[in-house]
VMD Tcl script that draws the C-alpha trace (Angstrom):
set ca {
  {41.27 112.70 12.11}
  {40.44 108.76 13.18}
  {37.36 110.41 14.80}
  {36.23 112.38 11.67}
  {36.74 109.28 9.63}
  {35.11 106.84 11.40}
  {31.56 110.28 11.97}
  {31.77 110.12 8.22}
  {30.92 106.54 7.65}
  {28.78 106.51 9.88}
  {27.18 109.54 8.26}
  {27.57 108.30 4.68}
  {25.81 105.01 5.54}
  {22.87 106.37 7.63}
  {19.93 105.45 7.96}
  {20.06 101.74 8.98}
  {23.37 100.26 7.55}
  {26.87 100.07 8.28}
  {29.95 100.28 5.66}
  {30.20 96.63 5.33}
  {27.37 94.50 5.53}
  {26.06 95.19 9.14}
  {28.78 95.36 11.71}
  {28.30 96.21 15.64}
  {27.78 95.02 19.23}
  {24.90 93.66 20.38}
  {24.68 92.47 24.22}
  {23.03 92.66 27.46}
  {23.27 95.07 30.83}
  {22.08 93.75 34.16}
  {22.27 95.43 37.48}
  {22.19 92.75 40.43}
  {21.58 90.15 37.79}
  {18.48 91.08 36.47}
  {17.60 93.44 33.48}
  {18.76 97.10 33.51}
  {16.05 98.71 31.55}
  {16.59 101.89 30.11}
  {20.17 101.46 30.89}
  {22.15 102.96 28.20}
  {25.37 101.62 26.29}
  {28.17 104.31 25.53}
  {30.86 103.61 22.98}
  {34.25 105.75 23.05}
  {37.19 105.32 20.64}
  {39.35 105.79 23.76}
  {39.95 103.63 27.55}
  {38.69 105.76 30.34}
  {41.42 107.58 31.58}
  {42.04 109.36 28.38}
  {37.84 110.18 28.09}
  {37.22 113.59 27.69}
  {34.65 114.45 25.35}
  {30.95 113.12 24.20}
  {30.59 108.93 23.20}
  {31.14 108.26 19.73}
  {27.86 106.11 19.77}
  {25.14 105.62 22.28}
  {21.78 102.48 22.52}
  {19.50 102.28 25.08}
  {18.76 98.57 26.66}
  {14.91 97.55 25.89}
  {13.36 95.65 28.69}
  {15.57 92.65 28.75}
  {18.52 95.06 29.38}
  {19.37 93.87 25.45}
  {20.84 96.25 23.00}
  {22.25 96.65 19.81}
  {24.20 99.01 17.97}
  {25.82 99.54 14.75}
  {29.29 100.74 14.31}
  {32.03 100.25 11.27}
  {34.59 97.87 12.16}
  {37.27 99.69 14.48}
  {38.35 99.05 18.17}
  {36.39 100.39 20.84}
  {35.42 100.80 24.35}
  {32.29 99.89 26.13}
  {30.68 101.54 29.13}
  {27.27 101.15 30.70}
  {25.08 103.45 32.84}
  {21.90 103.59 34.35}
  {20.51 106.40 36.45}
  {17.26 105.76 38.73}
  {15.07 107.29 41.53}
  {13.18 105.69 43.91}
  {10.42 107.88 44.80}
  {11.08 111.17 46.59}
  {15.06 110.12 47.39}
  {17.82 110.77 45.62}
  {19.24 109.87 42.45}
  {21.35 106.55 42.25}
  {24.01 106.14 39.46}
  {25.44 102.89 38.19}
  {28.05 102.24 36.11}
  {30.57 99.62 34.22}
  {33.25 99.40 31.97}
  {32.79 96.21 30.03}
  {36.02 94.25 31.87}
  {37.04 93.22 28.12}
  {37.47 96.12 26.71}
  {38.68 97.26 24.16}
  {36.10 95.25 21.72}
  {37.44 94.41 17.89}
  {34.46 94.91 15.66}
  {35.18 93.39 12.08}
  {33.08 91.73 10.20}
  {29.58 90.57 11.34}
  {27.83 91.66 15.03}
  {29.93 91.22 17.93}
  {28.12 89.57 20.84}
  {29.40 91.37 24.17}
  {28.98 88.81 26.83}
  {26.48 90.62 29.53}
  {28.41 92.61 31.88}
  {26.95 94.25 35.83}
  {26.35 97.88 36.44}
  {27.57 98.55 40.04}
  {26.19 101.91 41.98}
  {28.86 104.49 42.44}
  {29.72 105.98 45.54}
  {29.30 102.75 47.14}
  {32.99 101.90 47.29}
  {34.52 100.27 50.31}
  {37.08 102.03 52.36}
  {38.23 99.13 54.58}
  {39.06 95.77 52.75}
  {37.13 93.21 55.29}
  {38.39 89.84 56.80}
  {36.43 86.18 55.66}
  {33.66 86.29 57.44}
  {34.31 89.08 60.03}
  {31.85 91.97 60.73}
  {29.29 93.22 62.66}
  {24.95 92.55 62.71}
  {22.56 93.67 64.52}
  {19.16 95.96 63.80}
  {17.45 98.99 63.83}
  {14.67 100.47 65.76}
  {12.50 103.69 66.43}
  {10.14 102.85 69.78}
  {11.43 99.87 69.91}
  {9.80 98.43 65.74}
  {12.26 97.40 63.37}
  {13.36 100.54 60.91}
  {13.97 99.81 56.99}
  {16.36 101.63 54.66}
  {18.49 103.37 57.30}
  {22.35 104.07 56.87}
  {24.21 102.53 59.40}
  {27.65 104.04 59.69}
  {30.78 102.54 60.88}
  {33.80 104.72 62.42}
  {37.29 103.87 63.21}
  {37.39 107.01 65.40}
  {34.91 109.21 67.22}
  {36.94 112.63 67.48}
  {34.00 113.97 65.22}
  {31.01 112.92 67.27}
  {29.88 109.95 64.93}
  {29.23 112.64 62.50}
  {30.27 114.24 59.08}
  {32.66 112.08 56.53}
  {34.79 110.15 58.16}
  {33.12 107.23 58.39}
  {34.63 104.02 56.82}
  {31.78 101.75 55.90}
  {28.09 102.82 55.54}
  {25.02 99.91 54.69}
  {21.22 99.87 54.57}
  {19.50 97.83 56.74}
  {16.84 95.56 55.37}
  {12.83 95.23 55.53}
  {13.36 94.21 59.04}
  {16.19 96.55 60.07}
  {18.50 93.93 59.84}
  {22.11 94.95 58.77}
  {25.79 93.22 58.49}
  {28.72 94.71 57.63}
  {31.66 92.61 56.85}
  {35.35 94.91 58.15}
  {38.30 93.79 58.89}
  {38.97 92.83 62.65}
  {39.54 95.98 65.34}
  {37.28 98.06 67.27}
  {34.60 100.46 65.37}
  {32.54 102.57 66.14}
  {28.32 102.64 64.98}
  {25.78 104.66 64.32}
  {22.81 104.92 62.08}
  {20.64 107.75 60.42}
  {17.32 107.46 58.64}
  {16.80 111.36 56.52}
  {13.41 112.12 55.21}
  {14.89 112.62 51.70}
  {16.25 109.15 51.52}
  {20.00 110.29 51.57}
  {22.98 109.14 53.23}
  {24.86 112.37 53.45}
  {24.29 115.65 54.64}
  {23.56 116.90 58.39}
  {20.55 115.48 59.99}
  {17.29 117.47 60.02}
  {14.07 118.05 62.50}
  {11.84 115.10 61.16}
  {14.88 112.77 60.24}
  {15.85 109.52 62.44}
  {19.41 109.55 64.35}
  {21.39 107.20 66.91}
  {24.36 106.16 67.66}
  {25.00 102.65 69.24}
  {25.19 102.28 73.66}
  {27.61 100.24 73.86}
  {30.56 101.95 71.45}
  {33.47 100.64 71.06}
  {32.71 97.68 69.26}
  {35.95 95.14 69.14}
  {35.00 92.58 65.85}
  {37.02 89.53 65.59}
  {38.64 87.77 62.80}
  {36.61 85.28 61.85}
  {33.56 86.04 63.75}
  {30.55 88.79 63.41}
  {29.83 90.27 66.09}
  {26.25 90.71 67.19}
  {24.98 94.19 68.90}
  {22.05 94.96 70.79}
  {19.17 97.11 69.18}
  {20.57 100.16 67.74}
  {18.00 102.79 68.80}
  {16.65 105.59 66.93}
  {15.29 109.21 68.03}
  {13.93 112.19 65.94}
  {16.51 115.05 65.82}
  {15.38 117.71 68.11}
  {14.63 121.21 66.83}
  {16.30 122.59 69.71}
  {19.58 121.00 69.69}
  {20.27 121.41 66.01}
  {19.17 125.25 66.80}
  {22.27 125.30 70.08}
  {24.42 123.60 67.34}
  {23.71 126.07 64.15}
  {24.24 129.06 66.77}
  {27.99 128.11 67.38}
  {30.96 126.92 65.03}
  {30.53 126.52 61.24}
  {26.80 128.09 60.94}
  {27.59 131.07 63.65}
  {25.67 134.25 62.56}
  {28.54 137.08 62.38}
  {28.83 140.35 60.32}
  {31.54 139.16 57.69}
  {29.67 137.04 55.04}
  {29.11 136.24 51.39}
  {26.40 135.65 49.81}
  {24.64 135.53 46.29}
  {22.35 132.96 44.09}
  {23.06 129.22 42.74}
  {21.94 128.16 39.45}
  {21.67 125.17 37.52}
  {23.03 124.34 34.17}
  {20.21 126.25 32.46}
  {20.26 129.45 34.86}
  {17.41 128.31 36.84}
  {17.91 128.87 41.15}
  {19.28 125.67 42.53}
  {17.69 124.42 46.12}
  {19.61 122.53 48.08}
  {22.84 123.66 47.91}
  {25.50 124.32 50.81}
  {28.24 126.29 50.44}
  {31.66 126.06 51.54}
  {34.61 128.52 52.05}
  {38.23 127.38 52.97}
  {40.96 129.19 53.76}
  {43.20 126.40 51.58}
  {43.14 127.29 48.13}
  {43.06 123.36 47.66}
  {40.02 123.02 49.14}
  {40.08 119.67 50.36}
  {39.71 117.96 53.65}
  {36.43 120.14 55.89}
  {35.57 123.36 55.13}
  {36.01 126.42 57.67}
  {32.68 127.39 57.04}
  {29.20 126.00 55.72}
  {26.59 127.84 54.78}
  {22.46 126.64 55.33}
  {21.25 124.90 52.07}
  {19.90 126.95 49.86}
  {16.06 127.14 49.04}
  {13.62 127.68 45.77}
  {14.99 130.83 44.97}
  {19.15 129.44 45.19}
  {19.93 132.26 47.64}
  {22.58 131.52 50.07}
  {24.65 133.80 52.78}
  {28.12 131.98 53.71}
  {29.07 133.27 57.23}
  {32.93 133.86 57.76}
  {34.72 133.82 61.28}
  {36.71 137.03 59.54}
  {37.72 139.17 56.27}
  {40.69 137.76 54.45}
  {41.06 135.16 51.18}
  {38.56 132.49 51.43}
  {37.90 129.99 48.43}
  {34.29 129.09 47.89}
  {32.71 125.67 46.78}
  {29.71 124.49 46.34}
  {27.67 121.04 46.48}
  {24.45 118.74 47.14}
  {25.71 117.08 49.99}
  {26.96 117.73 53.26}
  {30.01 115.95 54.32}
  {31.50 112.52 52.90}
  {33.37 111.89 49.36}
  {32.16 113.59 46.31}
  {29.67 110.89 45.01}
  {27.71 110.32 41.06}
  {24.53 111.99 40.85}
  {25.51 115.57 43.38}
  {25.47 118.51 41.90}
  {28.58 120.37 41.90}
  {30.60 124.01 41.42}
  {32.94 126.25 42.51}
  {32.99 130.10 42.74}
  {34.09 131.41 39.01}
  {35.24 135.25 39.64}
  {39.02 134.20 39.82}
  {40.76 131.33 38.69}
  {41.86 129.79 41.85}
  {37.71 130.15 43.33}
  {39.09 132.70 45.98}
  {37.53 135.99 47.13}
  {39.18 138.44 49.44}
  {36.65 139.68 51.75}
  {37.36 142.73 54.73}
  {36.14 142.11 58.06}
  {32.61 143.12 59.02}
  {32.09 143.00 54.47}
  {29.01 141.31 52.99}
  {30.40 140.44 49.41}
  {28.00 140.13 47.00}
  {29.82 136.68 44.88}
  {26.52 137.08 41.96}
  {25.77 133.21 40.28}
  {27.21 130.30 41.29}
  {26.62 127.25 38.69}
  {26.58 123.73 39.95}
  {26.04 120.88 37.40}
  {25.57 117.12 38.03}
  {28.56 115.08 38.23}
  {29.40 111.20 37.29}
}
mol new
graphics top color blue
foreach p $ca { graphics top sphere $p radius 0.5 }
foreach p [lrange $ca 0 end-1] q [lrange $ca 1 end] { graphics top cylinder $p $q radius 0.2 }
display resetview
């Protein structure tokens, strides 16, 4: 009913005024201190937890990263997002909760001191010491390599590949990187993909390494400073030994069928998953190639029996802002029973972007 109210005023008083006089928020949005552009402002009558449905208001930042909006006088809650691309890579999300929220609007404009968009999916996993870390840089035939993922490991039971990596920066214009951890022993390596990514399984054309001299013991206090990490292409032929055994192995029990977008249209890139957990978390039994222009994917399975299917941009590493996302719909739980030697025919598969 608050929610009605409040549409109705806003209704009643449109265009260009507010119920009393003009009342709003007017402010600024900033990623890395300068002007997010284009950025928009959302406005929701509840904190974030309890968000479930569209913003009750929405501006877009001009230039400056200024906006302003009008609203009746109520309490509300602020949030900022900005979505970008950077040529042919993917999409990067950021986004902020203004840190005092909620905002009182009562008579007059509020002026919302300017808050910072941060990029999602850029969380840290491992809460560093002062000062403590690891440097070094990046090369490919022995010249310094920009904007490649370097990758830090507590472990290397998974070949310094996949998601369980702890930390993961970019090195600079000169293929310089740091990454500040908490003291212990680590383990590095870096990827540079063609798409501009920093998930998903290296492919022919894309950049790979992983550091000579692993372990790597960091002190407190102190960042360590490695020799050149060195890069190679991935090789054709060794991806082809490697998609001919585990995971990707050809066999005669399979599913397969079509992803689509939100507006029916066949999804590329797409991998498929099946576990044999209906919770489907934690690595997949089985991964299926990503799928191309026309969305079509076969999932091979190691045998018939209840599989539940998923389905996503990225290969490997937390679900991130900006991937597209979905699960098989034909039962509740996303699980198919499938007979040995059975290719089961699962029809569409929607994914949609996620925040």
């Amino acid at each position: 009913m608050k929610r009605w109210f409040f549409l109705s005023l806003l209704l009643f008083c449109l265009p260009g005024c507010t119920p009393s006089g003009e009342t709003g928020v007017a402010g600024r949005l900033l990623i890395e201190d300068q002007p997010a552009a284009g950025a928009t402002l959302e406005v929701y009558l509840k904190d974030e937890q309890d968000r479930s449905t569209a913003p009750f208001a929405v501006a877009t930042a001009d230039d400056g990263g200024r906006y302003r909006l009008d609203l009746p006088p109520g309490r509300y809650f602020l949030i900022g997002r900005k979505r970008t691309h950077e040529g042919s890579g993917p999409a990067r999300m950021y986004m902020a909760s203004y840190p005092g929220n909620p905002v009182k609007v009562r008579d007059g404009r509020l002026q919302v001191p300017a808050f910072s968009l941060v990029e999602m999916g850029r969380g840290r996993a491992l809460v560093p010491d002062p000062a403590t870390g690891v440097e070094g840089r990046v090369v490919a035939n022995g010249e310094p390599v920009s904007e490649v993922y370097v990758y830090i490991y507590t472990e290397d039971a998974t070949d310094l590949m996949g998601p369980s990596y702890s930390e993961a920066v970019r090195t600079d214009e000169k293929g310089f990187y740091r990454v500040d951890l908490p003291a212990g022993r680590y383990f590095v390596a870096a990827r540079k993909r063609l798409d501009g990514g920093r998930l998903g399984e290296p492919a022919p054309g894309d950049l790979n390494g992983i550091f000579p001299n692993n372990p790597v013991e960091v002190i407190q206090g102190r960042y360590a400073s490695l020799a050149d990490l060195p890069l190679a292409p991935v090789d054709l032929g060794t991806r082809s030994d490697r998609r001919s055994t585990g995971k990707f192995k050809p066999t005669g029990t399979a599913l397969r069928g079509r992803i689509v977008d939100e507006a029916g249209r066949p999804a590329a890139g797409i991998y498929l998953f099946a576990y044999s957990d209906s919770r489907m978390t934690g690595k997949p039994s089985h991964i299926s190639e990503a799928t191309g222009d026309d969305g079509r994917f076969v999932l091979h399975l190691s045998d018939g029996g209840a599989w539940f299917v998923g389905a996503r941009s990225a290969f490997g590493g937390p679900l991130e802002p900006g991937e597209r996302v979905g699960t098989y719909g034909g039962r509740s739980d996303h699980g198919v029973n499938v007979k040995r030697g059975e290719r089961l025919d699962l029809g569409e598969i929607q994914v949609k972007e996620v925040w």
